[in-house]
Legacy VTK file of the C-alpha trace (Angstrom):
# vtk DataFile Version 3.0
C-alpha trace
ASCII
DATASET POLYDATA
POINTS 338 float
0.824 14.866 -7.838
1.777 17.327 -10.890
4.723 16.716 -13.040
5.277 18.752 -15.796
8.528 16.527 -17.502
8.149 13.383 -18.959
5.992 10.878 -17.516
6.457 6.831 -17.683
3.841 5.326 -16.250
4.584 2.518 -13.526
1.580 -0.130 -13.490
2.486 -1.837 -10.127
0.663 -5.594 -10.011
0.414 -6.801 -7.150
-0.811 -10.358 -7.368
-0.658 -13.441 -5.108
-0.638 -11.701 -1.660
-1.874 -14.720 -0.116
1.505 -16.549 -0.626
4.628 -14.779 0.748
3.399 -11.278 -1.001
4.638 -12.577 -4.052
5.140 -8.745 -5.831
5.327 -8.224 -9.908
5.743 -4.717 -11.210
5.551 -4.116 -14.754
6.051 -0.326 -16.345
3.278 0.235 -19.114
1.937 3.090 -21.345
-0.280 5.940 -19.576
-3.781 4.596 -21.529
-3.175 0.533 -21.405
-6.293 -1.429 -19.596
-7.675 1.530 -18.205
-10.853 0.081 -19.374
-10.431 -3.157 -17.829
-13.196 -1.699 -14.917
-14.199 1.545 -15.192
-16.116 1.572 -11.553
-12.601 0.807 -9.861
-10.593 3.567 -11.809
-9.650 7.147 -9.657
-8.320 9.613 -11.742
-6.320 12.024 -10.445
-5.898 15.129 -12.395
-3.861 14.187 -15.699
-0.665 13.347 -14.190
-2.275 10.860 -11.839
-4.004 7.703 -11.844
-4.813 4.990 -9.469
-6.765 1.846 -10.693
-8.068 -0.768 -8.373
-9.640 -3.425 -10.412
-12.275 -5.893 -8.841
-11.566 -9.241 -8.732
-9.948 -11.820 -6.370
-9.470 -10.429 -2.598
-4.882 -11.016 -3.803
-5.279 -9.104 -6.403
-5.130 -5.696 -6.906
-3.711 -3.508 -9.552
-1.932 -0.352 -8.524
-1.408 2.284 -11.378
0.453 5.379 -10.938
3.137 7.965 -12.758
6.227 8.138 -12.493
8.956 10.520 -13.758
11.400 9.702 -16.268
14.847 8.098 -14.994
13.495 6.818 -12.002
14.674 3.240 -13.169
14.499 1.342 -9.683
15.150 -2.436 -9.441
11.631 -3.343 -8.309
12.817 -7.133 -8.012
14.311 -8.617 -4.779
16.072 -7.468 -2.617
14.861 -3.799 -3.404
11.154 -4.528 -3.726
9.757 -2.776 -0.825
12.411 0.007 -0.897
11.136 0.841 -4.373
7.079 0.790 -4.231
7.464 3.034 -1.096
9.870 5.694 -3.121
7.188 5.571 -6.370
4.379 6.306 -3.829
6.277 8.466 -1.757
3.815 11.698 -2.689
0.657 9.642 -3.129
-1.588 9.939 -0.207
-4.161 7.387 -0.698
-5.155 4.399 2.102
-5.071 1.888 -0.259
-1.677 1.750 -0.827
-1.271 1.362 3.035
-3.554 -1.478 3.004
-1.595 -3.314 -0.136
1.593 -2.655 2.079
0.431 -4.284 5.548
-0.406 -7.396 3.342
3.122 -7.516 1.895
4.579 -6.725 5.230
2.533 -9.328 6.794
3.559 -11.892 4.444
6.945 -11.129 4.461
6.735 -11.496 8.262
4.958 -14.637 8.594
8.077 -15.936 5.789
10.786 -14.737 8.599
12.160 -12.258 5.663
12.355 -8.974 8.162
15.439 -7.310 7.089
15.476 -3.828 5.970
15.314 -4.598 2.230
12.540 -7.482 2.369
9.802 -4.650 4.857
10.840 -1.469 5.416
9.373 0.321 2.585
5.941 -1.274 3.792
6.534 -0.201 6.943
7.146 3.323 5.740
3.559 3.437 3.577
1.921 1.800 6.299
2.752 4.578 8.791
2.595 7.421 6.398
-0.981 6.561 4.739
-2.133 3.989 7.128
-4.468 5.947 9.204
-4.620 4.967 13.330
-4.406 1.580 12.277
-1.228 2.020 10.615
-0.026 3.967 13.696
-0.893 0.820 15.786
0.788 -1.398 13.717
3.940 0.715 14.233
3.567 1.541 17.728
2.957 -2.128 17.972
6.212 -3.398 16.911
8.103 -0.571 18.357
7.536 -3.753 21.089
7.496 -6.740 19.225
10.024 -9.628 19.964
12.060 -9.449 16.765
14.334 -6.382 17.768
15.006 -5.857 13.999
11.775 -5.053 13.680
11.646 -3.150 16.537
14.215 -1.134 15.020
12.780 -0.128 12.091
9.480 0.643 13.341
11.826 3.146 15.145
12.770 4.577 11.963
9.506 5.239 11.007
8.284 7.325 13.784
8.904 10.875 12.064
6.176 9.592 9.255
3.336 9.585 12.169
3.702 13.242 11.842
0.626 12.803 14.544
1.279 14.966 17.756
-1.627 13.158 19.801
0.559 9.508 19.822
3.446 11.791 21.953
1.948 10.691 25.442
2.135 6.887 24.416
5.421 7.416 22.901
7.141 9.063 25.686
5.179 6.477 27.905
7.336 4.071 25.801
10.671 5.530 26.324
10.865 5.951 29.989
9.989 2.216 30.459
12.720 1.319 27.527
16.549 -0.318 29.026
18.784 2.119 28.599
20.880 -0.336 26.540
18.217 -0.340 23.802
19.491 3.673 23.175
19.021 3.147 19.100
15.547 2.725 18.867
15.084 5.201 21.654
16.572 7.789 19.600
15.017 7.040 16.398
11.841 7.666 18.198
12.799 11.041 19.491
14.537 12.079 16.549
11.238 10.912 14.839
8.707 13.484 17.342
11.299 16.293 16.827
10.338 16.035 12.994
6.939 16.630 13.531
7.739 20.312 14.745
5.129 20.255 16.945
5.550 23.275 20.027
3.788 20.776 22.629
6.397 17.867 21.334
9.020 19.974 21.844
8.535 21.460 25.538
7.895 17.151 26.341
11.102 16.598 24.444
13.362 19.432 26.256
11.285 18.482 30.018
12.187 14.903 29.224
15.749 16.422 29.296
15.951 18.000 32.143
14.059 15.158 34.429
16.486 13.782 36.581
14.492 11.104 37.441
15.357 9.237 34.014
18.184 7.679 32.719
21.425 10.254 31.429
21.970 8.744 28.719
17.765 9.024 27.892
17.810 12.839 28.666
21.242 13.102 26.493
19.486 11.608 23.686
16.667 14.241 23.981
18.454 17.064 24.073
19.844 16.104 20.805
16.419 15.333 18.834
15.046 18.704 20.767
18.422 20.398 19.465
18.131 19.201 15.947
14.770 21.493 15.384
14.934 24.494 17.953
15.107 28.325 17.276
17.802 29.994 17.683
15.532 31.835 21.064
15.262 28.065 22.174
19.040 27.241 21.733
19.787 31.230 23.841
17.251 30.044 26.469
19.192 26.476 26.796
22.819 28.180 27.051
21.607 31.057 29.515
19.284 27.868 31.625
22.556 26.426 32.519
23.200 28.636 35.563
20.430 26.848 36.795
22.629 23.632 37.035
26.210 24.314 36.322
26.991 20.525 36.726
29.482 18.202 34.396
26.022 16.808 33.472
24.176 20.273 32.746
27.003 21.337 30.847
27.050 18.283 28.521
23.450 19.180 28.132
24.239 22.352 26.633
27.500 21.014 24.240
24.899 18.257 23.387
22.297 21.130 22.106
24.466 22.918 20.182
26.276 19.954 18.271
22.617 18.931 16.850
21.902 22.506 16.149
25.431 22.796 14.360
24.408 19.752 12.396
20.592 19.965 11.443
21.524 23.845 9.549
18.046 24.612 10.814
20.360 27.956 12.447
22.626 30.109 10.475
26.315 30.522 11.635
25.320 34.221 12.795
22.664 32.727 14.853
24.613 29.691 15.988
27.917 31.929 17.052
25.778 34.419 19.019
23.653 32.237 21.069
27.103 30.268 21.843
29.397 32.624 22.649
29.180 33.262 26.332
28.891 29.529 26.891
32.023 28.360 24.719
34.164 31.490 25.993
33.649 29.972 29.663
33.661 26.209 28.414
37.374 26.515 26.475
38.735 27.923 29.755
36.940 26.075 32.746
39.103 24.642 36.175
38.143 20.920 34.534
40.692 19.838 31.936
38.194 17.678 30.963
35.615 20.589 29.836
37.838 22.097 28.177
39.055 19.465 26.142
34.971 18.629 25.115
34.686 22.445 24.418
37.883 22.215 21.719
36.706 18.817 20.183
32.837 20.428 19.933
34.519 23.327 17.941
36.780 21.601 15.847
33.907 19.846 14.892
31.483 22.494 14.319
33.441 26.025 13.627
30.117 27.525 13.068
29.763 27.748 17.023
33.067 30.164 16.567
32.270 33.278 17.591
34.932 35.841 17.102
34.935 36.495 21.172
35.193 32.655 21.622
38.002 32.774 18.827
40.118 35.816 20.752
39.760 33.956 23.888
41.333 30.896 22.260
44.063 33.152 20.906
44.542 34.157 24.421
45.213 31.095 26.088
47.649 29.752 23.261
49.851 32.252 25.229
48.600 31.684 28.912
52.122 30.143 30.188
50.018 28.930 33.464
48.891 26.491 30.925
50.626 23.108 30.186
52.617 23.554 26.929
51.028 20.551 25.166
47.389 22.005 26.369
48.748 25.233 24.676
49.653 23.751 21.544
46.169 21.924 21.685
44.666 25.777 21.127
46.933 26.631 18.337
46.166 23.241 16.509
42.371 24.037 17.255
43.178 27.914 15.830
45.122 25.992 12.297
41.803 23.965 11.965
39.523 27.033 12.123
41.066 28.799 9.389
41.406 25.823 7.495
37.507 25.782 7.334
37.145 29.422 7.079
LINES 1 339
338 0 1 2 3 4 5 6 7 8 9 10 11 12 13 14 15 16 17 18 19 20 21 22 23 24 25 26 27 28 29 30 31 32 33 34 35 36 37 38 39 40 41 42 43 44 45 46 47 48 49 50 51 52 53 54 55 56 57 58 59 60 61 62 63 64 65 66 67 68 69 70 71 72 73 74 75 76 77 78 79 80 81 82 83 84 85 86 87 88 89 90 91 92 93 94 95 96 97 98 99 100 101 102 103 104 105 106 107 108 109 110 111 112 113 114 115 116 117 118 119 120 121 122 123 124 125 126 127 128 129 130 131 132 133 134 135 136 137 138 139 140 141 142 143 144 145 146 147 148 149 150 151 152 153 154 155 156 157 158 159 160 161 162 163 164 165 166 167 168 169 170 171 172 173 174 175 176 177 178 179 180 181 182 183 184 185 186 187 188 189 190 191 192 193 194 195 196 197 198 199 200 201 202 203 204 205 206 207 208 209 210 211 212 213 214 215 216 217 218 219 220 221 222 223 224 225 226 227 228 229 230 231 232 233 234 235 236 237 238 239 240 241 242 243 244 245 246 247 248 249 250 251 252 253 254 255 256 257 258 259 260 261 262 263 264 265 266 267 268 269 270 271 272 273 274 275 276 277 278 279 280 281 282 283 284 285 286 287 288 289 290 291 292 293 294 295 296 297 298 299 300 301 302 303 304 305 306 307 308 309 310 311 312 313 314 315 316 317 318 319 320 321 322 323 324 325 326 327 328 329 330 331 332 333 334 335 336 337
């Protein structure tokens, strides 16, 4: 890890694991006890050094750069939010292994809020090897739903294709009511941009035989990352199953596309248009209502067809007035955001 500005460099102690993971940092200069045992010391380039003294099986010194400004509180309660963000682009096992030991401590102390383990949890799964994959797949079960939760969160550092059997395994045995962690997970696989994560992601969508609200969440994490082809192919697949629940399918895809800006507006508008045009019009009051709130929301999905068929039914006087004036409020809105 190269920096070219201003270095500080962040000498992380880590010293009486045994007992709670008891964590001291201290910030010294960039040649200070370097010597203290030259067979432990890795040198990274220039800009980089890692030094793992001998010693005691607790202690272990951690030594590594970090850029000017970065002033984190590394005392309680942002301890393990702050090692993880100063080793965020070191890739070294080491780190993971000082990071189960705090997490494991921390655990066996009942502290397993956010603050007090999740930035051990986040080294653990990025540098951690399969072991560190275990541990989170691990708790992604564990008694302690906070816990549960957070492994969640740190699905998308797996980044490892070949745990997506287990994983979806996982979420077609989860209770639909546990819909947070379910998501995280999914969200989480999306992230890895994998092409065989995403066909399992958009199939888990479309399998009737699971939950709604379990393919719903799925066609969001598969939305966040498609192509635009993906997101035309979703739109024209709907003729396959014109249903309330196909069509919330498709208004589910394109509000995570609209949010994740993986699409441009040109791409976004195009591969929408047919569908919206038909959605802001439809026999069922209630699709058309979900088509106006999904563009009010997003006005990238505006395409100018969509946009003259909108102008259209502001004066369709087979139309309840007050459904009428619900188009022109939706038209004021969209050049508002123009």
């Amino acid at each position: 890890m190269e920096r070219n500005h201003k270095r500080v460099f962040c000498a992380l102690t880590l010293a009486g694991l045994a007992w709670w993971g008891s964590v001291a940092f201290e910030r010294r200069s960039a040649g200070e006890g370097l010597a203290r045992d030259q067979a432990a010391v890795v040198t990274r380039e220039d800009s980089q050094t890692l030094v793992v003294p001998g010693g005691t099986p607790d202690s272990t010194e951690l030594r590594v750069p970090i850029a000017s400004g970065d002033t984190d509180d590394f005392d309680f309660p942002h301890r393990a939010y702050s090692f993880a963000a100063v080793l965020e682009d070191v890739d070294d096992p080491r780190f993971a292994d000082v990071a189960a030991r705090c997490f494991d401590d921390r655990r066996a102390a009942g502290q397993v809020s956010s603050y007090d383990v999740q930035g051990y949890l986040r080294i653990i799964a990025r540098n951690g090897g399969g072991s560190g994959a275990r541990t989170i797949i691990e708790l992604l079960s564990d008694s302690e739903v906070g816990l549960q939760l957070l492994a969640g969160e740190c699905v998308a550092e797996l980044d490892d294709p070949t745990l997506a059997s287990e994983l979806f395994d996982m979420l077609r045995e989860f209770d639909p009511l546990e819909r947070q962690k379910g998501r995280s997970i999914l969200e989480g696989m999306a992230s890895w941009r994998d092409p065989r994560v995403q066909q399992r992601l958009w199939d888990l969508a479309n399998d009737p035989s699971v939950d709604y609200r379990l393919q719903g969440d799925a066609v969001r994490a598969f939305g966040a990352q498609m192509s635009a082809a993906e997101l035309s192919g979703i739109v024209a697949g709907l003729h396959a199953d014109p249903s309330h629940r196909g069509i919330d399918r498709v208004m589910s895809a394109l509000e995570s596309a609209a949010k994740s800006k993986t699409l441009n507006a040109r791409e976004l508008s195009a591969a929408s248009e047919s569908f919206l045009r038909e959605m802001v019009s439809d026999d069922d009051v209630g699709v058309r209502r979900n088509a106006r709130s999904l563009l009010q929301s997003h006005p990238t999905l505006c395409s100018p067809g969509c946009r003259a068929e909108l102008e259209r039914l502001v004066l369709d006087a087979t139309l309840d007035p007050s459904e009428r004036e619900d188009y022109r409020y939706l038209l004021s809105k969209l050049d508002d955001k123009r």
